[in-house]
N, C-alpha and C positions, 0 to 999 in steps of 0.2 A: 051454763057452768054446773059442776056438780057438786056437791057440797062433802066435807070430810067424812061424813058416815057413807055415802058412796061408796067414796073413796076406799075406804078399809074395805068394804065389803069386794069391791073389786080386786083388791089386795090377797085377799081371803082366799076369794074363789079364783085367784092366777096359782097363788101358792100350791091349791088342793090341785089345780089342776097340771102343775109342773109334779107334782108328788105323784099323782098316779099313773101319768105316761115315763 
């Protein structure tokens, strides 16, 4: 299981990567 600070971070880095393609 991943814990909520993961979580955000994977959050993060989906967001940056939906923003630069």
């Amino acid at each position: 299981m991943i814990n909520c600070n993961e979580l955000h971070l994977i959050v993060k880095l989906d967001r940056l990567d939906t923003t630069l393609h």
